[in-house]
Backbone as numpy.savetxt, mean C-alpha at the origin, in Angstrom:
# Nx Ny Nz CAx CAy CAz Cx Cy Cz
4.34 -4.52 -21.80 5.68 -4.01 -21.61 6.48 -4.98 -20.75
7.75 -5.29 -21.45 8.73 -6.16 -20.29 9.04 -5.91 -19.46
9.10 -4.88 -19.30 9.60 -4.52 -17.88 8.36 -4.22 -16.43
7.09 -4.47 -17.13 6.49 -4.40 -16.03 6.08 -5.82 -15.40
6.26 -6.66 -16.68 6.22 -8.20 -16.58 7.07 -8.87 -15.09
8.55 -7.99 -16.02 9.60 -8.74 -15.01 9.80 -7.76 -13.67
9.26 -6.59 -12.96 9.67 -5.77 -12.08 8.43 -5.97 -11.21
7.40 -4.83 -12.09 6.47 -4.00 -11.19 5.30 -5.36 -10.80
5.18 -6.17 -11.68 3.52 -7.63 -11.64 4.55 -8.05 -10.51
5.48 -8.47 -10.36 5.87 -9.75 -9.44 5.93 -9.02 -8.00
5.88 -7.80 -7.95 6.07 -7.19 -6.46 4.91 -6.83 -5.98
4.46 -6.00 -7.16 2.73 -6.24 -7.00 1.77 -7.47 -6.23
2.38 -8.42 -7.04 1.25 -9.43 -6.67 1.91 -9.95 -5.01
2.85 -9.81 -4.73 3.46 -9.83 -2.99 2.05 -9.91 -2.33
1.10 -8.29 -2.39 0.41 -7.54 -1.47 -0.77 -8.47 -1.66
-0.95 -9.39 -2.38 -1.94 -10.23 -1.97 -1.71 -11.09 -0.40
-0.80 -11.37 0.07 -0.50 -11.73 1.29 -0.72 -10.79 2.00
-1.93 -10.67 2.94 -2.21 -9.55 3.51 -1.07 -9.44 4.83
-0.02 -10.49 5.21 1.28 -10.43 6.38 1.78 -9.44 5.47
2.12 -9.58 4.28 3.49 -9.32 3.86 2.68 -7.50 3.71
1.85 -7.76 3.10 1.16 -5.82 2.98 0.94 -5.28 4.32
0.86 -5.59 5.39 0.90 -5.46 7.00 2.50 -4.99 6.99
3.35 -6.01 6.94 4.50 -5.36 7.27 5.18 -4.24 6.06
4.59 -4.32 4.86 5.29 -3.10 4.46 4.24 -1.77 4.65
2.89 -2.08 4.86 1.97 -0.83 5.45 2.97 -0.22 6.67
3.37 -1.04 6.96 3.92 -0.80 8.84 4.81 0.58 8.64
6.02 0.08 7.89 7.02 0.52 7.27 6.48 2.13 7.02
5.88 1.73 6.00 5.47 2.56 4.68 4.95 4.24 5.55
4.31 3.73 6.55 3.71 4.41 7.67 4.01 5.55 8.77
5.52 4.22 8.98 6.08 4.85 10.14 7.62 5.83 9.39
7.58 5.83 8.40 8.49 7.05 7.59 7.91 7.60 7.32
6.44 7.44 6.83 5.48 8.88 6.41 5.46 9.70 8.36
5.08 9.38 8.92 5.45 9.85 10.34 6.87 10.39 11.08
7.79 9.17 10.52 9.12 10.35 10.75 9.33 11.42 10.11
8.94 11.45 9.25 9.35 12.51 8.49 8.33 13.68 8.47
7.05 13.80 9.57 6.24 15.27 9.89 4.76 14.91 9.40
4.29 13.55 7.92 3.54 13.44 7.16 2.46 12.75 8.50
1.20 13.15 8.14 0.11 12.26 8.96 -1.37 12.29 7.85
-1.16 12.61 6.94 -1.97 12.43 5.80 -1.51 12.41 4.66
-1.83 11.44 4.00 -1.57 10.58 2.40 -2.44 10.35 1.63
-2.25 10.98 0.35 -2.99 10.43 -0.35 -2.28 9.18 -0.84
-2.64 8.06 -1.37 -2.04 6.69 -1.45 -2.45 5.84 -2.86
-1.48 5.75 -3.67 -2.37 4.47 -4.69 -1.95 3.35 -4.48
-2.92 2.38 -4.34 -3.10 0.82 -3.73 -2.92 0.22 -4.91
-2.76 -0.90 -4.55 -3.00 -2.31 -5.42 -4.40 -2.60 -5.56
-4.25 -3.80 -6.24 -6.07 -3.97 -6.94 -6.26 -5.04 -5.64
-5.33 -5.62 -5.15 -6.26 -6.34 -3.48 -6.82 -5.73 -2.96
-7.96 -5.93 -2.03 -8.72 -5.33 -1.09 -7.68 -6.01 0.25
-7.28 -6.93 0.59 -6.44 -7.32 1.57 -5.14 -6.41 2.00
-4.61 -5.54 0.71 -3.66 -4.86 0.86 -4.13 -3.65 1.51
-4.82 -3.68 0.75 -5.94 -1.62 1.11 -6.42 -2.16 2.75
-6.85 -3.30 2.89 -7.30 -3.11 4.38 -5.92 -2.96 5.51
-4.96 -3.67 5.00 -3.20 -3.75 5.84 -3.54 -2.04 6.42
-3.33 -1.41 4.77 -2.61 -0.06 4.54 -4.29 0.57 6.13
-5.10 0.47 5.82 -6.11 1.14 6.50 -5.59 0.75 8.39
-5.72 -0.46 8.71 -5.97 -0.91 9.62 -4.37 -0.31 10.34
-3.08 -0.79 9.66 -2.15 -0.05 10.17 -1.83 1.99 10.16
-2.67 2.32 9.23 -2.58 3.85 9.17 -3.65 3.93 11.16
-4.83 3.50 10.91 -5.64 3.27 12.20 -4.89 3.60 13.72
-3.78 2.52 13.79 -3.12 2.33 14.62 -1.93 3.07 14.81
-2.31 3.90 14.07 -1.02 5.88 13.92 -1.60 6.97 13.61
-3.13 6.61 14.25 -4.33 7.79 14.15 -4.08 8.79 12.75
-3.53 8.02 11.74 -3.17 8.73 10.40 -4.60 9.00 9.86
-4.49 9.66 8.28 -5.63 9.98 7.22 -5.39 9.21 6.15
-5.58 8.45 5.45 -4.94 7.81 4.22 -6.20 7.89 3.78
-6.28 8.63 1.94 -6.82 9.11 1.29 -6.66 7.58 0.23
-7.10 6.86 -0.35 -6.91 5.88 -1.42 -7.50 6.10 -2.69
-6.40 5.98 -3.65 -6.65 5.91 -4.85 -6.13 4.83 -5.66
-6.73 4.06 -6.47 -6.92 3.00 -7.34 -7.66 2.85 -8.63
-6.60 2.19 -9.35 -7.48 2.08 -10.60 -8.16 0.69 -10.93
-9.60 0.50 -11.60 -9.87 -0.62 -11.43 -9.48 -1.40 -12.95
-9.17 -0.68 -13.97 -8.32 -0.86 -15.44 -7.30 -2.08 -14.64
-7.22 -2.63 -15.80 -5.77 -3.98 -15.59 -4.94 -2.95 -17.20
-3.36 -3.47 -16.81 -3.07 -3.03 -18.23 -2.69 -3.73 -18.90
Protein backbone atom coordinates (compact mmCIF):
# COMPACT_ATOMS: atom_id res chain seq x y z
CA UNK A 1 0.00 0.00 0.00
CA UNK A 2 1.29 3.65 -0.86
CA UNK A 3 0.48 5.16 1.65
CA UNK A 4 2.15 3.16 4.17
CA UNK A 5 5.31 3.34 1.96
CA UNK A 6 5.18 7.11 1.99
CA UNK A 7 3.71 7.90 5.81
CA UNK A 8 3.64 5.12 8.36
CA UNK A 9 7.60 2.93 7.12
CA UNK A 10 9.44 6.32 7.21
CA UNK A 11 8.29 7.32 10.83
CA UNK A 12 8.43 3.96 11.85
CA UNK A 13 11.82 3.33 11.02
CA UNK A 14 12.77 6.93 13.20
CA UNK A 15 12.43 4.46 16.48
CA UNK A 16 15.37 2.63 15.47
CA UNK A 17 17.39 5.55 17.00
CA UNK A 18 16.94 4.59 20.39
CA UNK A 19 17.57 9.07 21.29
CA UNK A 20 14.90 9.77 19.09
CA UNK A 21 12.37 6.71 20.74
CA UNK A 22 13.66 8.13 24.31
CA UNK A 23 12.43 11.43 23.50
CA UNK A 24 9.15 10.55 22.04
CA UNK A 25 8.73 7.62 24.93
CA UNK A 26 9.30 10.79 27.16
CA UNK A 27 6.51 12.65 25.58
CA UNK A 28 4.32 9.82 24.88
CA UNK A 29 4.46 9.20 28.77
CA UNK A 30 4.18 12.28 30.31
CA UNK A 31 0.50 12.96 28.55
CA UNK A 32 -0.47 9.47 29.35
CA UNK A 33 0.19 10.94 33.06
CA UNK A 34 -1.36 14.29 32.54
CA UNK A 35 -4.15 13.15 31.65
CA UNK A 36 -4.92 10.51 35.07
CA UNK A 37 -3.44 7.27 32.75
CA UNK A 38 -0.55 5.18 34.69
CA UNK A 39 -1.16 1.98 32.78
CA UNK A 40 -1.00 1.20 28.97
CA UNK A 41 -1.41 -1.20 27.06
CA UNK A 42 1.07 -0.17 24.07
CA UNK A 43 1.87 -1.45 20.43
CA UNK A 44 5.62 -1.06 19.69
CA UNK A 45 7.63 -1.15 16.75
CA UNK A 46 9.56 -4.23 15.62
CA UNK A 47 12.96 -2.53 17.39
CA UNK A 48 13.84 -3.87 20.58
CA UNK A 49 15.76 -0.37 21.13
CA UNK A 50 12.42 1.37 20.90
CA UNK A 51 10.52 -1.11 23.35
CA UNK A 52 13.50 -0.68 25.73
CA UNK A 53 13.17 3.70 25.40
CA UNK A 54 9.31 3.03 25.93
CA UNK A 55 10.24 0.54 29.16
CA UNK A 56 13.12 2.35 30.71
CA UNK A 57 11.27 5.83 30.43
CA UNK A 58 7.68 4.34 31.62
CA UNK A 59 10.38 3.01 34.75
CA UNK A 60 11.23 6.44 35.54
CA UNK A 61 7.19 7.39 36.04
CA UNK A 62 6.77 4.22 38.14
CA UNK A 63 4.16 3.49 35.15
CA UNK A 64 2.75 -0.26 33.87
CA UNK A 65 3.24 -0.54 30.15
CA UNK A 66 1.67 -3.68 28.92
CA UNK A 67 3.46 -4.34 25.16
CA UNK A 68 2.05 -5.57 22.28
CA UNK A 69 3.72 -6.36 18.90
CA UNK A 70 3.47 -8.08 15.94
CA UNK A 71 6.31 -10.09 14.67
CA UNK A 72 4.47 -10.38 10.79
CA UNK A 73 6.21 -7.63 8.39
CA UNK A 74 3.47 -6.52 5.87
Amino acid sequence: MEWLDKYTFPVEGKFQDKNYAQKIASFFLDQLLQNGTTTALVLTTVYPQSVDALFEEAELRNMRIIKCFSQSKI
